[in-house]
VEXDRENMI-919962 format. One record per residue: residue number from 0; x, y, z of N, C-alpha, C in turn. Coordinates in steps of 0.001 Angstrom, whole numbers, m for minus. Last residue first. Example, Ala and Ser with C-alpha at 12.3 -4.5 7.8 and 13.67 -1.06 7.14 Angstrom:
[atom 1; [12850; m2250; 7080]; [13670; m1060; 7140]; [12900; 30; 7870]]
[atom 0; [13190; m5690; 7800]; [12300; m4500; 7800]; [13200; m3300; 7800]]
***
This chain:
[atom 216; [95214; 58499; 126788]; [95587; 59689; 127443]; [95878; 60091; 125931]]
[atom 215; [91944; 56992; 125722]; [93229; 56897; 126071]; [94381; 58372; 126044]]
[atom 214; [89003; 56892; 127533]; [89797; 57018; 126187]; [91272; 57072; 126744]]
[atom 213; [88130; 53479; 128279]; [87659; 54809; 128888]; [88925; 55149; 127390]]
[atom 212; [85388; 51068; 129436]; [85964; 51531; 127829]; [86336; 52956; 128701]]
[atom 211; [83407; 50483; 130889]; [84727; 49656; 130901]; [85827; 49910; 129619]]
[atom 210; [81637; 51410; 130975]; [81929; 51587; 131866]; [83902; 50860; 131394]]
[atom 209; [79551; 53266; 129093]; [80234; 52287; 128925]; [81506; 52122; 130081]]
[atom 208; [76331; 54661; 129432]; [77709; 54612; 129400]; [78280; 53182; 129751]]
[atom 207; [74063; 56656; 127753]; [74251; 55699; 128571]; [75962; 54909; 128399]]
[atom 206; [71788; 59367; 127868]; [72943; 58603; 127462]; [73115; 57494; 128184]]
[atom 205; [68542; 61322; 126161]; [69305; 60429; 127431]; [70959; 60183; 126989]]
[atom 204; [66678; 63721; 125162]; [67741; 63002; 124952]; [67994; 62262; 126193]]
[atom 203; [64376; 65192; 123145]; [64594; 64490; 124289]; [65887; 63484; 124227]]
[atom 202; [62432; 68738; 122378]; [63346; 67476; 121788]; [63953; 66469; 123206]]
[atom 201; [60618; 70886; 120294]; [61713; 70897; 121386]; [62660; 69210; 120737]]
[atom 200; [58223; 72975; 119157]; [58516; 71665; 119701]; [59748; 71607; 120572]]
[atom 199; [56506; 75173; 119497]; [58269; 75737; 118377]; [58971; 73854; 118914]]
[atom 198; [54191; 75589; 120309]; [54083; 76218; 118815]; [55604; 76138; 118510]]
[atom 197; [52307; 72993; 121877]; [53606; 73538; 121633]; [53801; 74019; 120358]]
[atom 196; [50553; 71107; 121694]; [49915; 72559; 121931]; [51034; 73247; 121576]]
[atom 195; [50217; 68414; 121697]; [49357; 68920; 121022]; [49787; 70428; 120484]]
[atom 194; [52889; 68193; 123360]; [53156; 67573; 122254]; [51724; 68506; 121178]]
[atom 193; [51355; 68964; 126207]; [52845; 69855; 125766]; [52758; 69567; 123888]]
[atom 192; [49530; 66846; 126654]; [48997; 68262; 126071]; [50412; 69036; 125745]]
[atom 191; [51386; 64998; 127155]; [50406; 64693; 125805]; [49886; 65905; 125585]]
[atom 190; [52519; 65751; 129688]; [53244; 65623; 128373]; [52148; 65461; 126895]]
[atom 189; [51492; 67136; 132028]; [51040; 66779; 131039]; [51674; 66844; 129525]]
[atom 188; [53780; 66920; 134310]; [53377; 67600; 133700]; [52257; 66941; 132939]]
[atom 187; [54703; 67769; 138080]; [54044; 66504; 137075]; [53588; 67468; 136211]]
[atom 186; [58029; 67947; 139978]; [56544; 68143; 139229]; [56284; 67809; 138483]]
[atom 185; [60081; 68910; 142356]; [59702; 67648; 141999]; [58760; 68309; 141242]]
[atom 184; [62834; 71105; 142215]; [61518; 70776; 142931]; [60910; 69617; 141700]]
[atom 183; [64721; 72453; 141683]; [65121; 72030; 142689]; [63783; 71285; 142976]]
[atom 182; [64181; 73449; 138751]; [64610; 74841; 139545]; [64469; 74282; 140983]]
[atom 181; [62984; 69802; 138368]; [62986; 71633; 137499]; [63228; 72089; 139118]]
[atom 180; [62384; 67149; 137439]; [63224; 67659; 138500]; [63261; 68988; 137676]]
[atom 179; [59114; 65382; 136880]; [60519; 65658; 136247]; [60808; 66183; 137501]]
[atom 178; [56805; 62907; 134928]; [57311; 63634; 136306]; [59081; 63744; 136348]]
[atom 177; [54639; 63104; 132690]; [56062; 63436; 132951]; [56106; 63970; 134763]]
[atom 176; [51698; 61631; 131402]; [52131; 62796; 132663]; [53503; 62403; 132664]]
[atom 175; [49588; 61485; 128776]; [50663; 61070; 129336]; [50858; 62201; 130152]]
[atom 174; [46908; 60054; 127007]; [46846; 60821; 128306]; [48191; 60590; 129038]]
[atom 173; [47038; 58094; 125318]; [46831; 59542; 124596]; [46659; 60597; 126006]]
[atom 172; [47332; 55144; 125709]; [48801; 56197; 125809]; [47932; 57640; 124879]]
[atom 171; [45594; 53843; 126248]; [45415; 54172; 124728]; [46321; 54936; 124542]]
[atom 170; [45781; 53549; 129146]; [45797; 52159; 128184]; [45775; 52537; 127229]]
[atom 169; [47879; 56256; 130194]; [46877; 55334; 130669]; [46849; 54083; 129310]]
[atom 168; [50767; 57219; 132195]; [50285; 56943; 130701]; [49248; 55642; 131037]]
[atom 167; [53651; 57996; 133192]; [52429; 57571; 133778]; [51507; 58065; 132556]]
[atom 166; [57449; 58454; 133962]; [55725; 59220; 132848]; [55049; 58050; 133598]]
[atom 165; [60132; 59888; 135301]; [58990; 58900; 135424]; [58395; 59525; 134707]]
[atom 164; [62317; 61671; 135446]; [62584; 60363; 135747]; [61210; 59508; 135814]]
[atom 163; [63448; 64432; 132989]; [61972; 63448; 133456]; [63318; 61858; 133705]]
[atom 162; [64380; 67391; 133874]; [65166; 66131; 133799]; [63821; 65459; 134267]]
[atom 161; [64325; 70616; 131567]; [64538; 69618; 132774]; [64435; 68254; 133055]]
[atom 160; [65142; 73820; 129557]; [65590; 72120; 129787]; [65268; 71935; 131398]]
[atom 159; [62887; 75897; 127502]; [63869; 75270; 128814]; [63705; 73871; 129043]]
[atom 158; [61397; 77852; 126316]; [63153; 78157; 126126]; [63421; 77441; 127910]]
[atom 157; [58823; 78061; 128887]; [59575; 78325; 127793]; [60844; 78349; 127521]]
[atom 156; [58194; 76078; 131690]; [58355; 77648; 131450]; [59319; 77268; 129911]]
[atom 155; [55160; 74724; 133079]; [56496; 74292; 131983]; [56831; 75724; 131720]]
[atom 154; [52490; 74257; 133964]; [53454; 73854; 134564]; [54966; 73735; 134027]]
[atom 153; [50803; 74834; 131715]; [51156; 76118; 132085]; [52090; 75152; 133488]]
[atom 152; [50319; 73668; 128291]; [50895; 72762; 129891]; [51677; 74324; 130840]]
[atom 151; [49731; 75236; 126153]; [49074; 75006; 127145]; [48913; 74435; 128382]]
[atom 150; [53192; 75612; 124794]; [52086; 75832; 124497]; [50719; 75788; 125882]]
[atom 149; [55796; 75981; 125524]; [55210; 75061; 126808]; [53530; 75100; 126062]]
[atom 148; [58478; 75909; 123579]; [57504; 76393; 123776]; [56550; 75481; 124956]]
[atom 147; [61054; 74008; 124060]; [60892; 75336; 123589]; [59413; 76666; 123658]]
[atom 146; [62455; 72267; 126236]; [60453; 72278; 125693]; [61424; 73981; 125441]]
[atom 145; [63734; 69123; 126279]; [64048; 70963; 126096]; [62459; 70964; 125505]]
[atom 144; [64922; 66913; 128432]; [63278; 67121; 128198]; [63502; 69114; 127685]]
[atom 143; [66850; 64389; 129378]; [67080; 65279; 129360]; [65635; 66147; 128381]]
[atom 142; [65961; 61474; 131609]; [65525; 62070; 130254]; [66037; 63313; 130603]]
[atom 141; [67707; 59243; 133311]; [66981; 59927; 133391]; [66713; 60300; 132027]]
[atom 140; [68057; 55434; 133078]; [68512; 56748; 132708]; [67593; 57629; 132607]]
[atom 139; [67314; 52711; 133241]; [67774; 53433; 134682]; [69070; 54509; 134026]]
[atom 138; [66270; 51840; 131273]; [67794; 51336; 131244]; [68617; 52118; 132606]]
[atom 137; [63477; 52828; 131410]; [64166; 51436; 131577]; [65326; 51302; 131523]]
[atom 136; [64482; 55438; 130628]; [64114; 54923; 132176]; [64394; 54007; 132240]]
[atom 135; [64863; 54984; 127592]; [65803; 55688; 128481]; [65486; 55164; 129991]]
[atom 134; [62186; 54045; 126662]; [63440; 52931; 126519]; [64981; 53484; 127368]]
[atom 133; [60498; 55839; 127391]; [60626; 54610; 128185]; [61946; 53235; 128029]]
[atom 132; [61115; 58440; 125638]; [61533; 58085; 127159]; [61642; 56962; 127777]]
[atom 131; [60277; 56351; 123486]; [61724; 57210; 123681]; [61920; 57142; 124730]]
[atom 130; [57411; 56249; 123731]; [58317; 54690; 123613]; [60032; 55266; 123439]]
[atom 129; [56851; 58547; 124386]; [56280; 57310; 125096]; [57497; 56542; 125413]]
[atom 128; [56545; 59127; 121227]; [57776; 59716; 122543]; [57493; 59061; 123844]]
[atom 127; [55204; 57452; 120479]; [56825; 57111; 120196]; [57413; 58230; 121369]]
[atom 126; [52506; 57759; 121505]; [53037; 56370; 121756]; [54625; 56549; 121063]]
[atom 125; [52388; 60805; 120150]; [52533; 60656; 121145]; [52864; 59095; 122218]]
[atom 124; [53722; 60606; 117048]; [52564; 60429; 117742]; [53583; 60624; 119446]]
[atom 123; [56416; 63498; 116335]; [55887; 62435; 116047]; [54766; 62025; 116962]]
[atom 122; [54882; 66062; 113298]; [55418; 65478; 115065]; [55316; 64161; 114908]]
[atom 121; [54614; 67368; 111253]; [55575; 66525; 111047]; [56068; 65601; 112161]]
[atom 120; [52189; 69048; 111702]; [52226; 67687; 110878]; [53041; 67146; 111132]]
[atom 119; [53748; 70956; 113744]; [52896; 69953; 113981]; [52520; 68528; 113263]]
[atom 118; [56954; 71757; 113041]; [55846; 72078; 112413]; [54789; 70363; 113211]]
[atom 117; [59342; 71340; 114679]; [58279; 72599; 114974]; [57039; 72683; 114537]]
[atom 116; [59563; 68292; 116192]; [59753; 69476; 114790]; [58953; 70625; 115234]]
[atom 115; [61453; 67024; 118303]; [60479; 67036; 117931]; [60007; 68488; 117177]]
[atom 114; [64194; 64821; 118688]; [64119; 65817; 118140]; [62300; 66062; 117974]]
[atom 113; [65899; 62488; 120607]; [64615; 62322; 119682]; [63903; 64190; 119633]]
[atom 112; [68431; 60679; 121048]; [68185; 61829; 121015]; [66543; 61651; 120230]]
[atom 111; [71313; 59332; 122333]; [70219; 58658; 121708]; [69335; 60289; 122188]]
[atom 110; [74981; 58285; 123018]; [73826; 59135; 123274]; [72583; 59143; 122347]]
[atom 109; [77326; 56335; 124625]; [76109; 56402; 124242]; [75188; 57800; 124104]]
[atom 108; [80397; 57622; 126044]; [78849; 57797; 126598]; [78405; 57275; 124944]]
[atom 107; [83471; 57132; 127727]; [82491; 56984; 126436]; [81218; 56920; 126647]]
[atom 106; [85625; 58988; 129422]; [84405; 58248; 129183]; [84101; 58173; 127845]]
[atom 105; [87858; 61501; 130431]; [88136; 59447; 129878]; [87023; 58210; 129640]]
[atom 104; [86755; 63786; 131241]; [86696; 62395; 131957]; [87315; 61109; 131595]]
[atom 103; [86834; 64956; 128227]; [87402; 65386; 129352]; [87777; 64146; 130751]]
[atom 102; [84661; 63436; 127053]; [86290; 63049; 126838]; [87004; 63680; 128035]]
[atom 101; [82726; 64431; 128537]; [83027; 62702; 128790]; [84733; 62517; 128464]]
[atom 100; [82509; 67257; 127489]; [82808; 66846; 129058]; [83610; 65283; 129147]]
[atom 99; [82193; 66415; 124906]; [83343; 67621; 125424]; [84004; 67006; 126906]]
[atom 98; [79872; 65527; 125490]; [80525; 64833; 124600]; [81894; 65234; 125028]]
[atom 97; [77955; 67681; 126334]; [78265; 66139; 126598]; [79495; 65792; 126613]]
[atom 96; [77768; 69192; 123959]; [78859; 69833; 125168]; [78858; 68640; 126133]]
[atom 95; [76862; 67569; 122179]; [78034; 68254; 121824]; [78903; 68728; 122760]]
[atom 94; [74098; 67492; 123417]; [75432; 66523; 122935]; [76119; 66629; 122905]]
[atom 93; [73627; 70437; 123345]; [73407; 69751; 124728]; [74468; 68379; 124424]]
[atom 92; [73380; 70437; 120325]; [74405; 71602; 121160]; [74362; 70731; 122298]]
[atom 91; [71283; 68521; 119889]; [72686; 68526; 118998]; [73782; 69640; 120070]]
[atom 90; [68901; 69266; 120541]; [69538; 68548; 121492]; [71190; 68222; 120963]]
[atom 89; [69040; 72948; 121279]; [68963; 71869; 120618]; [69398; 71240; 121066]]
[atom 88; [69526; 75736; 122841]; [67931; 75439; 122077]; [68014; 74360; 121183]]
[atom 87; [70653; 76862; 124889]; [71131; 75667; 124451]; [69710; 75257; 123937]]
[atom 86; [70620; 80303; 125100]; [70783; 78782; 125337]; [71006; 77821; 124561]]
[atom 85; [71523; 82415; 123251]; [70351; 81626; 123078]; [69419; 80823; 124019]]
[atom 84; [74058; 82632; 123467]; [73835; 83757; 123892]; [71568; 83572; 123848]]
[atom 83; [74833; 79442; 124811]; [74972; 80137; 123547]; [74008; 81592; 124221]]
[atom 82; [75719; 77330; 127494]; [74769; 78123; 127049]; [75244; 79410; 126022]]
[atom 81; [77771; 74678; 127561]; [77946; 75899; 127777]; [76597; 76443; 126774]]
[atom 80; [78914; 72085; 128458]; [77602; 72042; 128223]; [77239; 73833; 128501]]
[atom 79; [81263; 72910; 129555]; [81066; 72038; 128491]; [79921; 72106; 128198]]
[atom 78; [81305; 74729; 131860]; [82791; 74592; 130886]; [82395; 73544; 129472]]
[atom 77; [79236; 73116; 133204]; [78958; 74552; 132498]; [80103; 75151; 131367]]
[atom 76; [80291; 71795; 134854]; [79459; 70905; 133234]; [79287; 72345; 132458]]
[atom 75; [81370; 72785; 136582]; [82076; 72208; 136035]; [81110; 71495; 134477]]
[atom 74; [79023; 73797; 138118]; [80121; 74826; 137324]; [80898; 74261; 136814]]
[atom 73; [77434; 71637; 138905]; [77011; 72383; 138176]; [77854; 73625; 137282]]
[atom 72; [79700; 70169; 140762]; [79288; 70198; 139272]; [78532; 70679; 138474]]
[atom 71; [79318; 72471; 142868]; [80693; 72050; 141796]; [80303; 70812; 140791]]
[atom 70; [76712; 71732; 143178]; [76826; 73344; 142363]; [78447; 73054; 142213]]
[atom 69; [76879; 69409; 144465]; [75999; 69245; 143312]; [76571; 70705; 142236]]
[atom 68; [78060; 70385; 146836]; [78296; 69523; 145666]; [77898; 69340; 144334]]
[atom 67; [76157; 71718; 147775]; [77557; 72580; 147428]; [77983; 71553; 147021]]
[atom 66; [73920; 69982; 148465]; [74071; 71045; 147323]; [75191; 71668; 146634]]
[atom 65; [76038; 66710; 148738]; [74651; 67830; 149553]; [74894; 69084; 148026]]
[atom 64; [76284; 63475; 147744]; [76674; 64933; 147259]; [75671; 65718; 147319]]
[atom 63; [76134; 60742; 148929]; [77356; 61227; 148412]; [77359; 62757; 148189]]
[atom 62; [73424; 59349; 149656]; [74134; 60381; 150714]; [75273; 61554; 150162]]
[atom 61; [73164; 57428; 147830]; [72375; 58228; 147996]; [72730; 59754; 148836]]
[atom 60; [75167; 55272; 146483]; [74598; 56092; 147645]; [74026; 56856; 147540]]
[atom 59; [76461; 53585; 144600]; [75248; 52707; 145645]; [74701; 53414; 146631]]
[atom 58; [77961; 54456; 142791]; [78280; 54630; 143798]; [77446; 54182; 144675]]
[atom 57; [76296; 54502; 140373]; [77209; 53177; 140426]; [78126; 53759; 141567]]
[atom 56; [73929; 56197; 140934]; [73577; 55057; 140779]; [75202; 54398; 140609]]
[atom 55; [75688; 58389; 141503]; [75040; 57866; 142632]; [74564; 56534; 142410]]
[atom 54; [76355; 58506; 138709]; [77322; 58836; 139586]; [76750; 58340; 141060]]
[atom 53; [73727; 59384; 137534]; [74448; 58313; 137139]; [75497; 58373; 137979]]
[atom 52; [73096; 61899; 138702]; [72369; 59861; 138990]; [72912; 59427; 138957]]
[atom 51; [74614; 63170; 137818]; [74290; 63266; 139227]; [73762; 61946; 139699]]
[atom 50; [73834; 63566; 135258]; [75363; 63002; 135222]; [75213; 62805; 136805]]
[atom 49; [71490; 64747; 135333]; [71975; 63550; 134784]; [72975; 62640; 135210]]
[atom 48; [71994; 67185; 136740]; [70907; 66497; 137049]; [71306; 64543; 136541]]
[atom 47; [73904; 68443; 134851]; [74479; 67979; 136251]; [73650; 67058; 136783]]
[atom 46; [71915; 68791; 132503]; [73134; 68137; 132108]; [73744; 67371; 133893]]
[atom 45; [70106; 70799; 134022]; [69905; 69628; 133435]; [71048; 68596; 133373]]
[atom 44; [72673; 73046; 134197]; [71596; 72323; 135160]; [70951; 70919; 135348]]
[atom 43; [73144; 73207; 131671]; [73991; 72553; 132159]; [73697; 72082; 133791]]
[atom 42; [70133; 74853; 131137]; [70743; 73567; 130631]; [71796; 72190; 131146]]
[atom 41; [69810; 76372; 132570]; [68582; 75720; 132872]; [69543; 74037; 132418]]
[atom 40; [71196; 78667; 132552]; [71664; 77802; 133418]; [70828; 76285; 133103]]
[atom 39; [70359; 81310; 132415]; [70727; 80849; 131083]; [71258; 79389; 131138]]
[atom 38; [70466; 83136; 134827]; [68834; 83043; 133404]; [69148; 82280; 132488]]
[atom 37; [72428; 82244; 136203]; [70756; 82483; 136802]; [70326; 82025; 135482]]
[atom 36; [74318; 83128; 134810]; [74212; 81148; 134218]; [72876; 81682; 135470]]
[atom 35; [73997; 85786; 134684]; [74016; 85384; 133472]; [73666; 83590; 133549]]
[atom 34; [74500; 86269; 137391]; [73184; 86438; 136624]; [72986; 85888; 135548]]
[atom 33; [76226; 84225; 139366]; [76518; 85144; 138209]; [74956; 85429; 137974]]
[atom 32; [75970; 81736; 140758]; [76031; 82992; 141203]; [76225; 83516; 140507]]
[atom 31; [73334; 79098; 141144]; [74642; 79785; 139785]; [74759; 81222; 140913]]
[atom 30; [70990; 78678; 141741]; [72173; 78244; 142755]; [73536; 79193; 142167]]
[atom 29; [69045; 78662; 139767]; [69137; 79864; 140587]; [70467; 79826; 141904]]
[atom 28; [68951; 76284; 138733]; [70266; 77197; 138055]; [70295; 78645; 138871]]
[atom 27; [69012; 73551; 140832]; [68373; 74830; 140441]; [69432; 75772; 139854]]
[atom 26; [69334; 70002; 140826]; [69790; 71216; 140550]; [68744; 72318; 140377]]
[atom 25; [67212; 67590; 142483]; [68302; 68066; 141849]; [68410; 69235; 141895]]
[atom 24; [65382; 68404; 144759]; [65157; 67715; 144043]; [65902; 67573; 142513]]
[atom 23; [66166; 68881; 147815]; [66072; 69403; 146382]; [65540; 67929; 145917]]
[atom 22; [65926; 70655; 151478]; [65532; 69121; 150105]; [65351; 69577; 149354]]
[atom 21; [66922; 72470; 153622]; [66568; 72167; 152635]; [66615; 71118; 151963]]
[atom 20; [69017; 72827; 155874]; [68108; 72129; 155812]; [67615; 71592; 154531]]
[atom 19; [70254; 75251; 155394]; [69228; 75746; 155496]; [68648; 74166; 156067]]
[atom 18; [72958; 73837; 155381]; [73489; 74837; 156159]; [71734; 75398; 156496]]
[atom 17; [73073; 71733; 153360]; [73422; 71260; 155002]; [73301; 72268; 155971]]
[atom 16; [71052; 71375; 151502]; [71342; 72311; 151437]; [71733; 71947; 153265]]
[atom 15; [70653; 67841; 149967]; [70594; 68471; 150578]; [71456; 70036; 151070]]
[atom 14; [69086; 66390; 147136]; [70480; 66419; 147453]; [69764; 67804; 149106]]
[atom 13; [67832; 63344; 145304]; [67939; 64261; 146358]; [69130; 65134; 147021]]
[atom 12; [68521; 61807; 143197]; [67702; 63160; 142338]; [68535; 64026; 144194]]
[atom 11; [68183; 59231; 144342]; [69530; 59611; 143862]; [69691; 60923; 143873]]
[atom 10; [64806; 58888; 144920]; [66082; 59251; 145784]; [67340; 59799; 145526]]
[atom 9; [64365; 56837; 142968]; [64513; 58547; 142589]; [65325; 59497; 143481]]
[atom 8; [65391; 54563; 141343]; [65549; 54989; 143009]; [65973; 56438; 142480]]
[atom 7; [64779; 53428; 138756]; [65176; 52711; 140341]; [65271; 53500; 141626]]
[atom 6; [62881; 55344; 136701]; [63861; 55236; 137783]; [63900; 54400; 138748]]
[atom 5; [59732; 54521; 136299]; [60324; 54922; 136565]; [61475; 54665; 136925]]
[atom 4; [56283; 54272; 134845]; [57583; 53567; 134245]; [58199; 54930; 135366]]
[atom 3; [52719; 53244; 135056]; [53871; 54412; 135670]; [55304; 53645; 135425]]
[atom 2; [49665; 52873; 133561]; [50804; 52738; 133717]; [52196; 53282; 134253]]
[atom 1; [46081; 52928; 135479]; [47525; 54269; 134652]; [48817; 53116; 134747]]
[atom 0; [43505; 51275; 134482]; [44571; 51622; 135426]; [45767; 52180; 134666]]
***
């Protein structure tokens, strides 16, 4: 029997478009109105995805913020978690513009990162990125997930960040599935074939915050 680790309440992820109806499943950078955060968005996308839970999870609601919410913070993380003429192709840059933001806020964030190399020998097994994400979920924190290359998991588009709130992993953990939030829509990947097949690796980050510490003016 498959093991499944997730999020308290994926629900949070949901946001609604009040004017089509529509159900998301967090952020789509296709929301961006410029062309430029269209094709280059994926990140601070991600980044809003995050910071979106966490904000619902210690607000106890679910209801708090339809799309045109969600897209004022999607333009407000974008001032910090700002895409390089590159993107944001590390988890060190994605921190960094974190980091920017929190002080901005008067927060202190935790952040915990797990880098995965380009060169195959040097990866790590597939039971530690396992044991990365799962120590992020368990603490009812999403995963920030940059897959540079999608090698053979054809559910994954290249040069891009999206937000895993659940894996599912059988008894020898060599068969893992990621279920994430990408371009507004819920989907399951095969994380254990991403890790085999991926020719430029990527990398995985969460945070976690300190509620009672804020910085001083």
């Amino acid at each position: 029997m498959n093991q499944i680790i997730s999020l308290s309440d994926i629900n949070l992820f949901k946001v609604q478009d009040r004017l089509s109806g529509g159900i998301y499943c967090g952020s789509d950078q296709e929301w961006y109105p410029s062309k430029r955060k269209k094709l280059t968005g994926c990140g601070p996308s991600t980044a809003a995805n995050l910071l979106l839970y966490d904000n619902r999870r210690k607000g106890m609601s679910s209801e708090s913020c339809d799309k045109k919410c969600l897209l004022t913070l999607m333009e407000e993380v974008w001032k910090f978690v700002t895409p390089e003429a590159n993107g944001i192709p590390s988890t060190k840059l994605f921190i960094d513009g974190l980091k920017m933001y929190a002080k901005k806020k008067k927060r202190i964030y935790s952040y915990f990162s797990l880098d995965i190399p380009k060169n195959k020998e040097e990866r790590q097994k597939i039971s530690e990125v396992v044991e990365f994400i799962a120590s992020g979920i368990q603490q009812d924190r999403p995963v920030a997930f940059l897959n540079l290359c999608n090698g053979k998991e054809q559910h994954l588009e290249r040069w891009h960040w999206v937000t895993i709130y659940s894996l599912e992993y059988n008894t020898n953990i060599n068969n893992v599935w990621a279920y994430i939030c990408d371009e507004g829509e819920s989907k399951k990947i095969n994380l254990s074939l991403w890790l085999r097949t991926s020719t430029m690796g990527g990398g995985f980050l969460y945070f976690t915050e300190q509620d009672e510490i804020v910085l001083a003016d």
